[in-house]
LOVEXRO-766034 format. One line per 10 residues: their letters; for each residue x, y, z of N, C-alpha, C, O, CB. Coordinates in nm, 2 decimals. Last residue first. Glycine has a CB too. Layout:
A	X,Y,Z,X,Y,Z,X,Y,Z,X,Y,Z,X,Y,Z ~ ...;
// end
This chain:
XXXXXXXXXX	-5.39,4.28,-3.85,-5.37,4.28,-3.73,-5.26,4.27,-3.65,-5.28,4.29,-3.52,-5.44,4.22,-3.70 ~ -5.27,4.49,-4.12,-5.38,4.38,-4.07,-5.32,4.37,-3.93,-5.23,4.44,-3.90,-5.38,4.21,-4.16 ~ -5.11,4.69,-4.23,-5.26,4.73,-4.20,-5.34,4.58,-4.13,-5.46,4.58,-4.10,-5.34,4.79,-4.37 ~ -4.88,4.56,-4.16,-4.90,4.74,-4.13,-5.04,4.77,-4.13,-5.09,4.86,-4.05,-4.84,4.85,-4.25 ~ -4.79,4.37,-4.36,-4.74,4.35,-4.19,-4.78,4.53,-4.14,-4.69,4.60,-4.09,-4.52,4.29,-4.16 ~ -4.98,4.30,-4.56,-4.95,4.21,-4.40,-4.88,4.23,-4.33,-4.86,4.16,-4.23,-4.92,4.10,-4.39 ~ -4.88,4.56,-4.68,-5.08,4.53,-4.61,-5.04,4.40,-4.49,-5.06,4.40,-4.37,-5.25,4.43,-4.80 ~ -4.62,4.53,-4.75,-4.73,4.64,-4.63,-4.86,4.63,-4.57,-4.92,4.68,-4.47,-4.77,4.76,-4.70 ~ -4.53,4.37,-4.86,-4.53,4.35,-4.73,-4.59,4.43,-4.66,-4.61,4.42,-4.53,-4.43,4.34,-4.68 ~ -4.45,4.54,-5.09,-4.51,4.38,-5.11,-4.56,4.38,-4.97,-4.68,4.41,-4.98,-4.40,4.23,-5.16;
XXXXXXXXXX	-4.33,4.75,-5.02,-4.49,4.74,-5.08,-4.52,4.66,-5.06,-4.64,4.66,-5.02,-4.53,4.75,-5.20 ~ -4.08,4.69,-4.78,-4.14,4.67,-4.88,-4.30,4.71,-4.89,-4.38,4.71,-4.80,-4.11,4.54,-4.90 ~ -4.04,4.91,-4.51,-4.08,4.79,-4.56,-4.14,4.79,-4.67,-4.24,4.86,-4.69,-4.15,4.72,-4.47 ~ -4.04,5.23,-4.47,-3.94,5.15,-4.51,-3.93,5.00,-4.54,-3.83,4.96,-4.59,-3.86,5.16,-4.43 ~ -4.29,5.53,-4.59,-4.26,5.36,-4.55,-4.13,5.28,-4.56,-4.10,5.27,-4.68,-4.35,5.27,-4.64 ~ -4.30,5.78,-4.77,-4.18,5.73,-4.60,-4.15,5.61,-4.54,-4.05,5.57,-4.47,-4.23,5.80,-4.45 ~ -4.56,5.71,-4.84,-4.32,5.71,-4.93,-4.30,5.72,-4.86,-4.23,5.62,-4.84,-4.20,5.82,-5.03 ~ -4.75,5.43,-4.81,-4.66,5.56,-4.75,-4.55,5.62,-4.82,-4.45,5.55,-4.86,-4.59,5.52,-4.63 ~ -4.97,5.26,-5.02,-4.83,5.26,-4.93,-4.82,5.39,-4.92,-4.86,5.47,-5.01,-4.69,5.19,-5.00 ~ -5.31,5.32,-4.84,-5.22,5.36,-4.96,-5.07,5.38,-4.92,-5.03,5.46,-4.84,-5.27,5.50,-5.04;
XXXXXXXXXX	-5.53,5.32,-4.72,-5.46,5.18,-4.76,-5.33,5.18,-4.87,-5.28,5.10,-4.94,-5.58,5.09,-4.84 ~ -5.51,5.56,-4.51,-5.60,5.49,-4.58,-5.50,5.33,-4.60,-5.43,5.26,-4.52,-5.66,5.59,-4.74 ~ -5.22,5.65,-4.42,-5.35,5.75,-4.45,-5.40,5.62,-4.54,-5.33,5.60,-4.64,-5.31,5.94,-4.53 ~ -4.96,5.63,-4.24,-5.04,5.58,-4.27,-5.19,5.65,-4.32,-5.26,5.71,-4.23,-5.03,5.51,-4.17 ~ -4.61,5.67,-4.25,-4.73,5.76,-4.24,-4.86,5.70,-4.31,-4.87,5.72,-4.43,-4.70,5.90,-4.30 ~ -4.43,5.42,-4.19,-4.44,5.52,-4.25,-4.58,5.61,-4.19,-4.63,5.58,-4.08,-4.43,5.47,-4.38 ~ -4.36,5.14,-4.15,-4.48,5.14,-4.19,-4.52,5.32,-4.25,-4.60,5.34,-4.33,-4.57,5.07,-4.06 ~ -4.14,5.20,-3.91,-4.12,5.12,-4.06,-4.23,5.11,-4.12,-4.19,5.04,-4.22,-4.08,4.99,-4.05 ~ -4.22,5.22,-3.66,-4.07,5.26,-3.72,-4.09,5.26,-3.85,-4.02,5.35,-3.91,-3.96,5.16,-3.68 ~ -4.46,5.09,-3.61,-4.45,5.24,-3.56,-4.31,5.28,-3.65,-4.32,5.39,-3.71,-4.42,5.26,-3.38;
XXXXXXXXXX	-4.41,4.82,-3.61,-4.48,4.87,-3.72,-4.49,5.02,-3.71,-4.54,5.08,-3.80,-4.63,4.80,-3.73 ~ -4.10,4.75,-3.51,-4.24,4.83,-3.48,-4.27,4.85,-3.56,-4.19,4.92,-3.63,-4.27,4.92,-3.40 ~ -3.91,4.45,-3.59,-3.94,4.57,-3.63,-4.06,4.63,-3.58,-4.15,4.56,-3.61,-3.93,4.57,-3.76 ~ -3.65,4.20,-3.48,-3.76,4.24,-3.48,-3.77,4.48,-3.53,-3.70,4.57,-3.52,-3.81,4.17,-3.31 ~ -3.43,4.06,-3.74,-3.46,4.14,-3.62,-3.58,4.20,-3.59,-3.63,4.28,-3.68,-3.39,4.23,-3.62 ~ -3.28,3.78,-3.80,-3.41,3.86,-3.80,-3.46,3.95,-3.72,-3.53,3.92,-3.63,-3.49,3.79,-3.79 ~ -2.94,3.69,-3.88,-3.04,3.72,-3.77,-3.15,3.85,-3.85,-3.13,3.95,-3.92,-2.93,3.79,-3.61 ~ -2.72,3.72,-4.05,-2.76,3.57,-4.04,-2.89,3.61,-3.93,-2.95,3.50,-3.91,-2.63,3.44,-3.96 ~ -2.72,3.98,-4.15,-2.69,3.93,-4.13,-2.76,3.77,-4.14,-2.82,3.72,-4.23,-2.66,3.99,-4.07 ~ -3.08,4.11,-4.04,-2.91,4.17,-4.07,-2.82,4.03,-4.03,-2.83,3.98,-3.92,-2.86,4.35,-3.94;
XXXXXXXXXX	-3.35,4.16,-4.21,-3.25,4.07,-4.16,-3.15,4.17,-4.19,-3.13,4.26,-4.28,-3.23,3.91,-4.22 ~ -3.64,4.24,-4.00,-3.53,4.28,-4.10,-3.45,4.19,-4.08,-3.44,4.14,-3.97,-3.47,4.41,-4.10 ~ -4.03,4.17,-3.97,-3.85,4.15,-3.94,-3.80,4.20,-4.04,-3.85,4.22,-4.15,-3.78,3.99,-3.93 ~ -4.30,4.23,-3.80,-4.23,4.26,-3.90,-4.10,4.21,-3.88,-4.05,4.21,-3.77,-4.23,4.38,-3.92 ~ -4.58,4.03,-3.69,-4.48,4.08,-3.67,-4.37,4.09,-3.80,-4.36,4.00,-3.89,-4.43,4.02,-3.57 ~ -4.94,3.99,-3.71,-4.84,4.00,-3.74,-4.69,4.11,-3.65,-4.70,4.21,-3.58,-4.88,4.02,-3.85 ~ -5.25,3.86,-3.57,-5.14,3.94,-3.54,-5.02,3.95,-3.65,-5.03,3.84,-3.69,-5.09,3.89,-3.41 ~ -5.53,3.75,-3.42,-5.49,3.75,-3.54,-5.37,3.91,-3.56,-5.40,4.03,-3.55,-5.66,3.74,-3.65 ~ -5.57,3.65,-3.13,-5.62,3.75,-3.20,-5.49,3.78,-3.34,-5.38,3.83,-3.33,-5.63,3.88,-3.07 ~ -5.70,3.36,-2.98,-5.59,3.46,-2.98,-5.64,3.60,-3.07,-5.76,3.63,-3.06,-5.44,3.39,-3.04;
XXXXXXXXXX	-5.64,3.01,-2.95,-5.74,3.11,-2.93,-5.68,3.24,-2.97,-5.56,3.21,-3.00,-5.79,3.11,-2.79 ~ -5.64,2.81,-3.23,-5.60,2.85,-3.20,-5.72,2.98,-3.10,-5.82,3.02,-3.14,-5.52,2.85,-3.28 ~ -5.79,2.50,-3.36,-5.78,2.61,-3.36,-5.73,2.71,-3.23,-5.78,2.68,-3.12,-5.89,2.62,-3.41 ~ -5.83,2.21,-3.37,-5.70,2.23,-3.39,-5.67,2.41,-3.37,-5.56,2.45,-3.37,-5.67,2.17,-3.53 ~ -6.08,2.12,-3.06,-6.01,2.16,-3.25,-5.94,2.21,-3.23,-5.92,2.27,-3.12,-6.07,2.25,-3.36 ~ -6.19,2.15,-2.88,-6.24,2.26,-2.94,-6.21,2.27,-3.10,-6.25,2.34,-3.19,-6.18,2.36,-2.86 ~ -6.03,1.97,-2.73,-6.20,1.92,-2.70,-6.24,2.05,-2.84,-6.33,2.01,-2.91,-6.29,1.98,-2.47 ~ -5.81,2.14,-2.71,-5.84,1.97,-2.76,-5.94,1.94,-2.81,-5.96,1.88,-2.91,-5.84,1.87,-2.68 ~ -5.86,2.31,-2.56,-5.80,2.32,-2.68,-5.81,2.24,-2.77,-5.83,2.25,-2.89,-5.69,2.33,-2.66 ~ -5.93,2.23,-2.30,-6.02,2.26,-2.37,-5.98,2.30,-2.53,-6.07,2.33,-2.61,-6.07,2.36,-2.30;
XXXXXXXXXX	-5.70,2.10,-2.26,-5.81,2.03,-2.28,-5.92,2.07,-2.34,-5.99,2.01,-2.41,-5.84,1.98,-2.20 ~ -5.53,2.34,-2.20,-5.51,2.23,-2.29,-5.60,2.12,-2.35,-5.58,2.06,-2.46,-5.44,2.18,-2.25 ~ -5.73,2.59,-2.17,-5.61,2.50,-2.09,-5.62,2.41,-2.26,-5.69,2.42,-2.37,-5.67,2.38,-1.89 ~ -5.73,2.93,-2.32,-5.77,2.80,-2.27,-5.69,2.74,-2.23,-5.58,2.79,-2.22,-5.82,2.72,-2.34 ~ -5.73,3.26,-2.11,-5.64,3.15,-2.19,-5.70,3.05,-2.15,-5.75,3.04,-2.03,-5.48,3.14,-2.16 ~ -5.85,3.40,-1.88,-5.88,3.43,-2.02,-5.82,3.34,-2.10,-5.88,3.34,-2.21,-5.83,3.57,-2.05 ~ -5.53,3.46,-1.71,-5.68,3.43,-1.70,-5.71,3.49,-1.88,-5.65,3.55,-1.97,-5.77,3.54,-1.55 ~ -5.34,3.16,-1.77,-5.32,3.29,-1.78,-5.49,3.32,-1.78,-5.57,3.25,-1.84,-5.22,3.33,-1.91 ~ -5.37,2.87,-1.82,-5.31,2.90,-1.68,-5.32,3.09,-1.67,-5.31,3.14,-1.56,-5.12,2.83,-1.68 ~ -5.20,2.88,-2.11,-5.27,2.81,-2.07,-5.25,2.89,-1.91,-5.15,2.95,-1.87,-5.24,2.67,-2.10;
XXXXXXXXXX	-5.09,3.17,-2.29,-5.04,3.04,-2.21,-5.13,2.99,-2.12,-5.15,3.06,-2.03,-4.93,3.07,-2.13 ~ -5.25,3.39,-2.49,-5.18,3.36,-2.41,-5.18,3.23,-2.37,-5.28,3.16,-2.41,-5.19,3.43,-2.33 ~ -5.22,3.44,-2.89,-5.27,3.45,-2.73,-5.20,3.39,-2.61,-5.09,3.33,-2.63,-5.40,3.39,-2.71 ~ -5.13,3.52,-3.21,-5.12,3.56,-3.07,-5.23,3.53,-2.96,-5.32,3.60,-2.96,-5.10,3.69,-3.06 ~ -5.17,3.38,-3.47,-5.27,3.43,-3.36,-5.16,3.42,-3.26,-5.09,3.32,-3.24,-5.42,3.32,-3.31 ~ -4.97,3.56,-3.78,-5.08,3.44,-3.70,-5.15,3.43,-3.57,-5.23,3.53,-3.58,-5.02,3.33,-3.69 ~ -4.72,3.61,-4.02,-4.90,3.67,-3.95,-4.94,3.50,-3.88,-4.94,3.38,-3.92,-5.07,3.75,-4.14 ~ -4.41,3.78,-4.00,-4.53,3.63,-4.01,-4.65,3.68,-3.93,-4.66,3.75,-3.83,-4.46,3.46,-3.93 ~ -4.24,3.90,-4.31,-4.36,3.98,-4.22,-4.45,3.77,-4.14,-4.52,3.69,-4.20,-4.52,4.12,-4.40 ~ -3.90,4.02,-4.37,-4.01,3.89,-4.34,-4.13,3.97,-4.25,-4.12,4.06,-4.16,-3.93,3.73,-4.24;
XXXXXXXXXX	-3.65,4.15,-4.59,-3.75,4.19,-4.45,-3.86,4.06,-4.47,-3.90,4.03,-4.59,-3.83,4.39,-4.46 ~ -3.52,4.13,-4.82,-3.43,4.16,-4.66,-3.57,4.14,-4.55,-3.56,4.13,-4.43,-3.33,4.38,-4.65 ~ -3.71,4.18,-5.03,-3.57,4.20,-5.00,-3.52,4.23,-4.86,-3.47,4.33,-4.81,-3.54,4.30,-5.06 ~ -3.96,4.01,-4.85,-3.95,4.07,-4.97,-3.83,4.13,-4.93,-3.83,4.16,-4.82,-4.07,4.15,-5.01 ~ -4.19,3.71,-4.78,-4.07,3.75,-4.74,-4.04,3.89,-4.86,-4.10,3.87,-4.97,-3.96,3.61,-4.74 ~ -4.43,3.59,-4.50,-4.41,3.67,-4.66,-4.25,3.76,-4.63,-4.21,3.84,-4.54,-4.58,3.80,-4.71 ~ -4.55,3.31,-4.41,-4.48,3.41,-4.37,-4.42,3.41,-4.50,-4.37,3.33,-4.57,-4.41,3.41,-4.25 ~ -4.84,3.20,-4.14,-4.77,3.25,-4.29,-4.64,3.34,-4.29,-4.62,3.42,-4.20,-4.87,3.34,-4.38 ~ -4.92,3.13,-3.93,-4.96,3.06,-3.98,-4.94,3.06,-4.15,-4.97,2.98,-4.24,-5.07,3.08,-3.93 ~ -4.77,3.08,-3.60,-4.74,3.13,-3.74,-4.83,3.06,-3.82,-4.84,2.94,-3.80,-4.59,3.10,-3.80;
XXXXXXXXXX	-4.86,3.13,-3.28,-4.91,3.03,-3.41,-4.92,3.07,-3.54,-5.02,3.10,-3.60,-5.03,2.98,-3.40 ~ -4.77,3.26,-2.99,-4.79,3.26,-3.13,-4.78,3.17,-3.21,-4.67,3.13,-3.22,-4.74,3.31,-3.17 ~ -4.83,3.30,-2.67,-4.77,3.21,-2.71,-4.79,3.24,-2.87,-4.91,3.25,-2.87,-4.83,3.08,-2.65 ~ -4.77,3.49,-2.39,-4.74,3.50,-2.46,-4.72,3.34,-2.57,-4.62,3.28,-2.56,-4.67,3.56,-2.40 ~ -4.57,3.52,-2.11,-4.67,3.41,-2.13,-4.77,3.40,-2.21,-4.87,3.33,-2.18,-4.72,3.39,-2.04 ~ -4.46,3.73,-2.13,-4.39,3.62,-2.10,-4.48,3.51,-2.11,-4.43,3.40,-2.11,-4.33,3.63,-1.98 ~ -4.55,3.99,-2.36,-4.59,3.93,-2.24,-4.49,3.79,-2.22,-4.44,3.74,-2.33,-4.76,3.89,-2.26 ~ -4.34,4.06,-2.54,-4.46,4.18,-2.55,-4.50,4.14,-2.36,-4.48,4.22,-2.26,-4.64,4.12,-2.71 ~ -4.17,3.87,-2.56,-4.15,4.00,-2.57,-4.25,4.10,-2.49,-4.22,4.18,-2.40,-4.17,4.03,-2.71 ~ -4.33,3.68,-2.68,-4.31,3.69,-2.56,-4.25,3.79,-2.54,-4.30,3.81,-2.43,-4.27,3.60,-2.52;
XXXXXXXXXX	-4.37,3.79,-2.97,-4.48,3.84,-2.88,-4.46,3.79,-2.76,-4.54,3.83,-2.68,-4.62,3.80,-2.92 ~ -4.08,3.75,-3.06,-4.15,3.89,-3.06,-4.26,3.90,-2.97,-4.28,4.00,-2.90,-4.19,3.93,-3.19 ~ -4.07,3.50,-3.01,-4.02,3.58,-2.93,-4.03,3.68,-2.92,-4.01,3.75,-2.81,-3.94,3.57,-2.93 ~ -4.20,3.41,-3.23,-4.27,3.33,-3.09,-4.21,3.42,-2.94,-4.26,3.42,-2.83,-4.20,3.13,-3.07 ~ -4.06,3.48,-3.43,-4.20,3.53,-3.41,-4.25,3.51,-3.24,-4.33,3.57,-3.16,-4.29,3.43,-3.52 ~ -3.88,3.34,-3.45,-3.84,3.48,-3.40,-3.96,3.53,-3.37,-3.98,3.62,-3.28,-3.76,3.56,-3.52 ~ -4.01,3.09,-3.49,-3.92,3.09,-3.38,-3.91,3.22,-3.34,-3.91,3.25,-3.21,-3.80,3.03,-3.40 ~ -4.02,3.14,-3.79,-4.12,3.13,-3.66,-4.13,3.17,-3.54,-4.22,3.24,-3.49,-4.14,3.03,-3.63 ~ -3.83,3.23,-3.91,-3.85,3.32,-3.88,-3.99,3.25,-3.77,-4.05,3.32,-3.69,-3.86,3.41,-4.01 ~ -3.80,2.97,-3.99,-3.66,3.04,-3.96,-3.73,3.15,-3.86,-3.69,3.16,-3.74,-3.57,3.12,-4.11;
XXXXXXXXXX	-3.99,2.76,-4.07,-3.89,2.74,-3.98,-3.82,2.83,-3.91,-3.78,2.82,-3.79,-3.81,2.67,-4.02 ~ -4.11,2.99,-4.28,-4.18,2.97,-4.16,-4.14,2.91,-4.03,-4.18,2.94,-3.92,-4.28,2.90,-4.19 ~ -3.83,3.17,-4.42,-3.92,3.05,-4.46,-4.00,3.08,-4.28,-3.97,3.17,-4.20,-3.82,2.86,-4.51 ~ -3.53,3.27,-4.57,-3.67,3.34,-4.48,-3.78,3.20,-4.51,-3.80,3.15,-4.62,-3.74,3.54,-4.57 ~ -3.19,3.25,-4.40,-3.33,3.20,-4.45,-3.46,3.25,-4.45,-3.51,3.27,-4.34,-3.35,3.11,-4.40 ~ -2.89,3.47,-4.45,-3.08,3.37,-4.29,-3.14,3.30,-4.42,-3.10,3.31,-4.53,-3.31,3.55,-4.18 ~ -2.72,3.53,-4.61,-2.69,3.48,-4.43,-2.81,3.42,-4.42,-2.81,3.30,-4.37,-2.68,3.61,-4.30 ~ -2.77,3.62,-4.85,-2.67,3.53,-4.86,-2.64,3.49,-4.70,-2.54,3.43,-4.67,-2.53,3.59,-4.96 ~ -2.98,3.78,-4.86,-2.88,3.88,-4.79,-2.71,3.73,-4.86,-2.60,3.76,-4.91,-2.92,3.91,-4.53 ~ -3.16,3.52,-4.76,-3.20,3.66,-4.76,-3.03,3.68,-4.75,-2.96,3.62,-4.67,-3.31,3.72,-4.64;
XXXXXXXXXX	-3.26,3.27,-4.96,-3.17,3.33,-4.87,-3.20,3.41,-4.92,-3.25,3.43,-5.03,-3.04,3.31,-4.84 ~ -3.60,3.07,-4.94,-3.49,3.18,-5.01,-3.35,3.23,-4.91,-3.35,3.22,-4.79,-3.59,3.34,-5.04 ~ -3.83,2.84,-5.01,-3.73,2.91,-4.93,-3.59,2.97,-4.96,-3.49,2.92,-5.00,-3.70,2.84,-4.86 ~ -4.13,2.97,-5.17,-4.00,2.91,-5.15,-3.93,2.95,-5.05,-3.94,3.06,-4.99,-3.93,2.92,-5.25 ~ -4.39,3.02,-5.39,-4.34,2.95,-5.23,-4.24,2.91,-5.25,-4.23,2.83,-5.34,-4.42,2.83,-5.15 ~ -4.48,3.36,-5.48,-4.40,3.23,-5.55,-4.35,3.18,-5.41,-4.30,3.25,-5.32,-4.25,3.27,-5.68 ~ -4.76,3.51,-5.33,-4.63,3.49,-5.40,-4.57,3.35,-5.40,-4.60,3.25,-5.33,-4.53,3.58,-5.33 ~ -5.01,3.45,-5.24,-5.05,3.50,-5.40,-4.86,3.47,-5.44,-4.82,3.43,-5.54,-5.13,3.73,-5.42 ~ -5.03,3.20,-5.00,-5.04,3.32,-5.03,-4.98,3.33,-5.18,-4.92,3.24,-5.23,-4.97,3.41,-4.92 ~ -5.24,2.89,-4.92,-5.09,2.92,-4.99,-5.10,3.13,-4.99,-5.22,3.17,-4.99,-5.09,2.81,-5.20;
XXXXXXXXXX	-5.28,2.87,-4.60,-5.32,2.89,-4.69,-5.19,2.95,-4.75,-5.09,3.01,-4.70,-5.45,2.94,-4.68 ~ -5.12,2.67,-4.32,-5.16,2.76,-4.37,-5.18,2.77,-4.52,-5.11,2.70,-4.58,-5.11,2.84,-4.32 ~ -5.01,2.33,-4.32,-5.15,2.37,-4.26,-5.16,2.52,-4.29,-5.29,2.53,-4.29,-5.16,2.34,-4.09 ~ -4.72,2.40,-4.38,-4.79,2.31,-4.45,-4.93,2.35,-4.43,-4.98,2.40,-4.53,-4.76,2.18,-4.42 ~ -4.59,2.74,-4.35,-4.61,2.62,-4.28,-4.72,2.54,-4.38,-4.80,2.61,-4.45,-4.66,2.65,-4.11 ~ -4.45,2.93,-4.64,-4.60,2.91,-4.52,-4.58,2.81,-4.48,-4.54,2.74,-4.57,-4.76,2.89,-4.56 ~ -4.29,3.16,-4.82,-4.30,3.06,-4.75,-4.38,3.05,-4.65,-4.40,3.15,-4.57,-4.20,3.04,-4.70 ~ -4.17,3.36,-5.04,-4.30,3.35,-4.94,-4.34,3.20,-4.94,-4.40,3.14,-5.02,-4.44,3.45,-4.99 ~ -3.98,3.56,-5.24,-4.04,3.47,-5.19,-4.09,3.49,-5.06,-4.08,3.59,-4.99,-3.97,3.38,-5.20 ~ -3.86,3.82,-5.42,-3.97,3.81,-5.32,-3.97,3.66,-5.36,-3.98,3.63,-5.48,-4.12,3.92,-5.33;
XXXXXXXXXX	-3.52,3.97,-5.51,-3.66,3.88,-5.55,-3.75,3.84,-5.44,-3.68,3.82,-5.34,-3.62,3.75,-5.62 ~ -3.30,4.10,-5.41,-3.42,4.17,-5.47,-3.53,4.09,-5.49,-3.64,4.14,-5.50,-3.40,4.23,-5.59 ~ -3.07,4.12,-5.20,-3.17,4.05,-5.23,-3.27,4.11,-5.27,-3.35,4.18,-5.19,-3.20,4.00,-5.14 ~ -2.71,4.19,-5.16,-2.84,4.22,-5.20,-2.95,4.11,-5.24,-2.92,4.01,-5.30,-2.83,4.30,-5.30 ~ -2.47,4.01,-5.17,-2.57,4.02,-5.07,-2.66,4.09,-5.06,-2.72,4.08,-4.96,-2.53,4.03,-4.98 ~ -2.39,4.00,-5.46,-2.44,3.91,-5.40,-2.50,3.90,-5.27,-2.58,3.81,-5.24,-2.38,3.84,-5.40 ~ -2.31,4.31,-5.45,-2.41,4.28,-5.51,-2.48,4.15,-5.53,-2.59,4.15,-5.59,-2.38,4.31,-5.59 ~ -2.07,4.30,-5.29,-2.15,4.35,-5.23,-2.29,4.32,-5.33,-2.39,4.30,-5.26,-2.10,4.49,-5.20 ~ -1.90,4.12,-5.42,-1.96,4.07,-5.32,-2.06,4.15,-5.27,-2.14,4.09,-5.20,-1.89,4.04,-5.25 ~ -1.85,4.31,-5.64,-1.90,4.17,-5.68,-1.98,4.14,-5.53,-2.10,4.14,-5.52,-1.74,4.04,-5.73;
XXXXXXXXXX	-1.72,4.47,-5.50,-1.85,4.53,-5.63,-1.88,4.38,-5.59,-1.96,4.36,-5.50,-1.81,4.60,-5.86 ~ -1.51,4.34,-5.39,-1.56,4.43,-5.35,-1.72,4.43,-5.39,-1.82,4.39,-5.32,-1.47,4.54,-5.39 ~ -1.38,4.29,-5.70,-1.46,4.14,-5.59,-1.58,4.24,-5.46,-1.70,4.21,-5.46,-1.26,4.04,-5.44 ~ -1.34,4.49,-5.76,-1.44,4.44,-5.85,-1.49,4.32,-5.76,-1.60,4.26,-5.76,-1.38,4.39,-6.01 ~ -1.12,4.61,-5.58,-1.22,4.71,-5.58,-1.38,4.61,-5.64,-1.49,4.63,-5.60,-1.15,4.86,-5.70 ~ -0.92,4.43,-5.60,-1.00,4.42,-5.48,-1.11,4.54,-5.52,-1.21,4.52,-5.44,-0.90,4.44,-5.32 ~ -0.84,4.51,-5.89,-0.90,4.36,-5.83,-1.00,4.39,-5.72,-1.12,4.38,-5.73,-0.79,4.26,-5.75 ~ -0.76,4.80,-5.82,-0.87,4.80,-5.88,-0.93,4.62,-5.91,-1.04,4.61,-5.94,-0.85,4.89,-6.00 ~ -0.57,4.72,-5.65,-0.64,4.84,-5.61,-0.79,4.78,-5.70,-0.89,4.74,-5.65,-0.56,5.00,-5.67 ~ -0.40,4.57,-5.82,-0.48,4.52,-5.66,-0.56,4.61,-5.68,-0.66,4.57,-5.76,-0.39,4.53,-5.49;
XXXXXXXX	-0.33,4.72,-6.02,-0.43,4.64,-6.07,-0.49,4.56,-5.96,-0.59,4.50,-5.97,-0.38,4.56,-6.17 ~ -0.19,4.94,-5.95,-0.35,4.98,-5.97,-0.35,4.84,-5.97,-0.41,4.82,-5.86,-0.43,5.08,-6.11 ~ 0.07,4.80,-5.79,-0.01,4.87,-5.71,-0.20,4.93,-5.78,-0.30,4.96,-5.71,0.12,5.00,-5.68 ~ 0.17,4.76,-6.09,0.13,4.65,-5.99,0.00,4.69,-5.85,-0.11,4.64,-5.83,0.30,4.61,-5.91 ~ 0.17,5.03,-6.18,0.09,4.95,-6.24,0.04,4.82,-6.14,-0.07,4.78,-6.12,0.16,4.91,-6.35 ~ 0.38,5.12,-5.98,0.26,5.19,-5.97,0.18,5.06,-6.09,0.10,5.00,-6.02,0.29,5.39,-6.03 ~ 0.57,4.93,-6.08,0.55,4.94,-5.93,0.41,4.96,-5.94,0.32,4.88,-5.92,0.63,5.05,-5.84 ~ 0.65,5.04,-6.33,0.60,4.91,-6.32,0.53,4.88,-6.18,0.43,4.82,-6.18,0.72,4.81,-6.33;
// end
């Protein structure tokens, strides 16, 4: 009787186990854009990734703005999309620098010029672990690059390869 009591925990906790580990997988692709960028080809929504983050343009913006201060401290980025595919977010938009920085407009001339951004058309990759987006080098994760053709060594989705590995 013991040994019966003792499998059927064993094998409970073994199916919650199964069970939970297969709610924090994420297989379906959404792709979320700030209002002012162009819609992209995947279904727009905001999704949980993993059952922790969010992947949308709010969530991952912010992480964006830190990846390219990162790079430079003065440093500013303007998400203008952002494509999500199991666990990983790619946001593309202009990187340039902070008013006051040589080569950077001021603010007035920003004004005077339109809503447009100065900079150079950029993406950054993310993984989520957890409730957090982690930044990714397109050097790590993009694989062996020969033409336009995904990599098998690539570790970022297909869906996400051309925007976050071959564009800028």
């Amino acid at each position: 009787m013991r040994n019966s009591i003792k499998f059927a925990a064993v094998a409970a906790t073994a199916a919650l186990s199964i069970a939970g580990l297969s709610a924090c997988s994420s297989s379906s692709s959404s792709t979320a854009a700030a209002s002012s960028a162009p819609a992209s080809s995947a279904p727009s929504s905001s999704a949980a990734v993993g059952g922790m983050t969010t992947c949308d343009a709010a969530t991952v913006g912010p992480e964006a703005v830190k990846a390219a201060q990162a790079i430079n401290a003065n440093n500013t980025f303007e998400t203008q999309d952002v494509a999500c595919d199991n666990g990983w977010a790619v946001a593309t938009g202009i990187l340039g620098g902070s008013a006051g920085e040589e080569g950077a407009e001021t603010d007035a001339e920003s004004s005077s010029e339109g809503d447009s951004p100065q900079g150079a058309p950029t993406s950054f990759i993310f993984q989520a672990e957890g409730q957090f987006w982690i930044p990714k080098a397109a050097a790590d994760v993009c694989g062996t690059i020969d033409g336009t053709t995904y990599p098998a060594d690539a570790q970022i989705p297909e869906a996400l390869f051309t925007a976050g590995c071959l564009a800028g």
